[in-house]
C-alpha positions as CSV (number, residue, x, y, z in Angstrom):
1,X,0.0,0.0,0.0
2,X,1.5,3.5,-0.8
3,X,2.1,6.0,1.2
4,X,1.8,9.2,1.7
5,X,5.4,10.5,1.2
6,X,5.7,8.3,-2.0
7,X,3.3,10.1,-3.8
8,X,4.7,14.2,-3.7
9,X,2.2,16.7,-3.6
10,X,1.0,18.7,-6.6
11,X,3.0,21.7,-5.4
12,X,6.2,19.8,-4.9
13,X,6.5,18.0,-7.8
14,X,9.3,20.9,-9.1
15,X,11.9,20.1,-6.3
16,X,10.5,16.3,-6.2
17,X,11.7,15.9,-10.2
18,X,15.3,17.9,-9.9
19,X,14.6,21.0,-11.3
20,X,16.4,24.4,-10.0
21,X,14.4,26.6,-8.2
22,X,15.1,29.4,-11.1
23,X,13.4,27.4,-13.3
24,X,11.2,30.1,-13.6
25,X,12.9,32.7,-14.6
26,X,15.0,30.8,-17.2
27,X,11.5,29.8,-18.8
28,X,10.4,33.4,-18.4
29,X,13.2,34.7,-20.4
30,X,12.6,32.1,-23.3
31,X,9.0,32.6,-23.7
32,X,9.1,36.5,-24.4
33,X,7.3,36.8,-21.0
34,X,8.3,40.5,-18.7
35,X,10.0,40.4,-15.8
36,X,9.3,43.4,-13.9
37,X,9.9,45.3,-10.3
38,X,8.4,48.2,-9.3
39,X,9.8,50.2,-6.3
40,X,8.3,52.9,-5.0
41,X,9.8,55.8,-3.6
42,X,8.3,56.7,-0.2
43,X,9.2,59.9,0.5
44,X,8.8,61.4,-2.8
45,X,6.0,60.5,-4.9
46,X,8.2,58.4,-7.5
47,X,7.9,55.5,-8.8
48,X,10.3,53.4,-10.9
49,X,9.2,50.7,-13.2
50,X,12.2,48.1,-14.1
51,X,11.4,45.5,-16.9
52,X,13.5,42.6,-18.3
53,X,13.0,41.0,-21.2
54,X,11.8,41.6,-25.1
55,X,9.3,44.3,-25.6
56,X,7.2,43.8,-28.6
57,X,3.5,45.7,-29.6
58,X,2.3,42.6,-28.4
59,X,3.2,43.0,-24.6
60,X,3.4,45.9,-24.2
61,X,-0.2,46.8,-22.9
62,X,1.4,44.5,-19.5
63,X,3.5,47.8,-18.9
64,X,1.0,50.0,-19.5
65,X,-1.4,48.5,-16.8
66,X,1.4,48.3,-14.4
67,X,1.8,52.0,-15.4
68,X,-2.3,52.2,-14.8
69,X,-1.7,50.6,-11.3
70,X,0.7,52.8,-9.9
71,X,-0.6,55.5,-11.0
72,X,-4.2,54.4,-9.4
73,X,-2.5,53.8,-6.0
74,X,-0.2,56.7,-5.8
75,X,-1.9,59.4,-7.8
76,X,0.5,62.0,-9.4
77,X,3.4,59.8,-8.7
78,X,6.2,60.4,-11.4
79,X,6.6,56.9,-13.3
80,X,9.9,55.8,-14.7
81,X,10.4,53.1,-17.1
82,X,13.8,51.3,-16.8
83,X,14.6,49.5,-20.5
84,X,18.5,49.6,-19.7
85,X,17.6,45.4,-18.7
86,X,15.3,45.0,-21.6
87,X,15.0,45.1,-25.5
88,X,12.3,46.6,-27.1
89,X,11.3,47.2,-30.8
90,X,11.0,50.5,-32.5
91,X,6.7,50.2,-32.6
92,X,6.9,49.3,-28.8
93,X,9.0,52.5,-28.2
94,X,6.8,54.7,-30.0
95,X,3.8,53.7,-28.0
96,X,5.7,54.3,-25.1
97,X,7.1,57.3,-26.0
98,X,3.8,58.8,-27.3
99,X,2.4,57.8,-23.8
100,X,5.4,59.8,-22.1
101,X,4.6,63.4,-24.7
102,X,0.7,63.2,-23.9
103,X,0.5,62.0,-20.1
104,X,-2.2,59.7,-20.7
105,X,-2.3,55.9,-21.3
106,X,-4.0,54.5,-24.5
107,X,-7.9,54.3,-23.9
108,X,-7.5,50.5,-24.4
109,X,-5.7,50.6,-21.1
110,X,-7.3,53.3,-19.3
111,X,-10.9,54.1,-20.4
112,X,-11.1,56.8,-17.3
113,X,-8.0,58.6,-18.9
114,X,-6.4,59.6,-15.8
115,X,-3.4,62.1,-16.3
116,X,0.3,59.8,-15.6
117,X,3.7,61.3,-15.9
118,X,6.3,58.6,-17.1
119,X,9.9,59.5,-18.0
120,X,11.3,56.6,-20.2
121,X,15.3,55.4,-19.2
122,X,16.2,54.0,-22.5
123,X,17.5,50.6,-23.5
124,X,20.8,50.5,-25.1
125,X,19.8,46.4,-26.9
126,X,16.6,48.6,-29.3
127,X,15.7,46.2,-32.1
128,X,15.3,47.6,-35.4
């Protein structure tokens, strides 16, 4: 009759079956999925958002409604976008950049248009 302990639970199969406990960040990386942190800064209202990995047209409406979020939660907050860690094509720029020259997300993302200030640190890796 089996036991208990021979049968690992649903939730530890991943250190059960030998695999690394960054497992998920390696598959994040090859997938084209973000990585991102956002640190706020408490005694000034400032935020700074820090991505990793590929920005395409495709993903980047996930920034813009982390953008949305902070901006909800701490309103008037200046919003920076760190790319230095990611790459990002030319479309995805100029959506971001446009968002950064009119203060307001794309009404996709923020039907209540709320006014955001984001200031965009630039990626050195663009794609053409």
């Amino acid at each position: 009759m089996p036991t208990r302990d021979d049968n690992p639970r649903k939730g530890d199969r991943g250190l059960h079956q030998g695999h690394r406990a960054d497992g998920h960040q390696r598959r994040a990386q090859g997938t084209g999925k973000l990585q991102m942190v956002v640190k706020l800064e408490p005694d000034y209202p400032a935020a700074c958002l820090i991505v990793r990995g590929h920005i395409s047209t495709q993903n980047i409406p996930v920034i813009f409604a982390v953008v949305r979020r902070v901006n909800t939660a701490v309103p008037g907050v200046d919003i920076s976008v760190d790319l230095s860690l990611a790459s990002i094509t030319a479309e995805a720029l100029g959506q971001l950049k446009e968002v950064s020259r009119n203060g307001m997300l794309p009404l996709a993302t923020d039907p209540a248009r709320v006014p955001c200030h984001v200031r965009i640190l630039e990626s050195s890796r663009q794609m053409a």
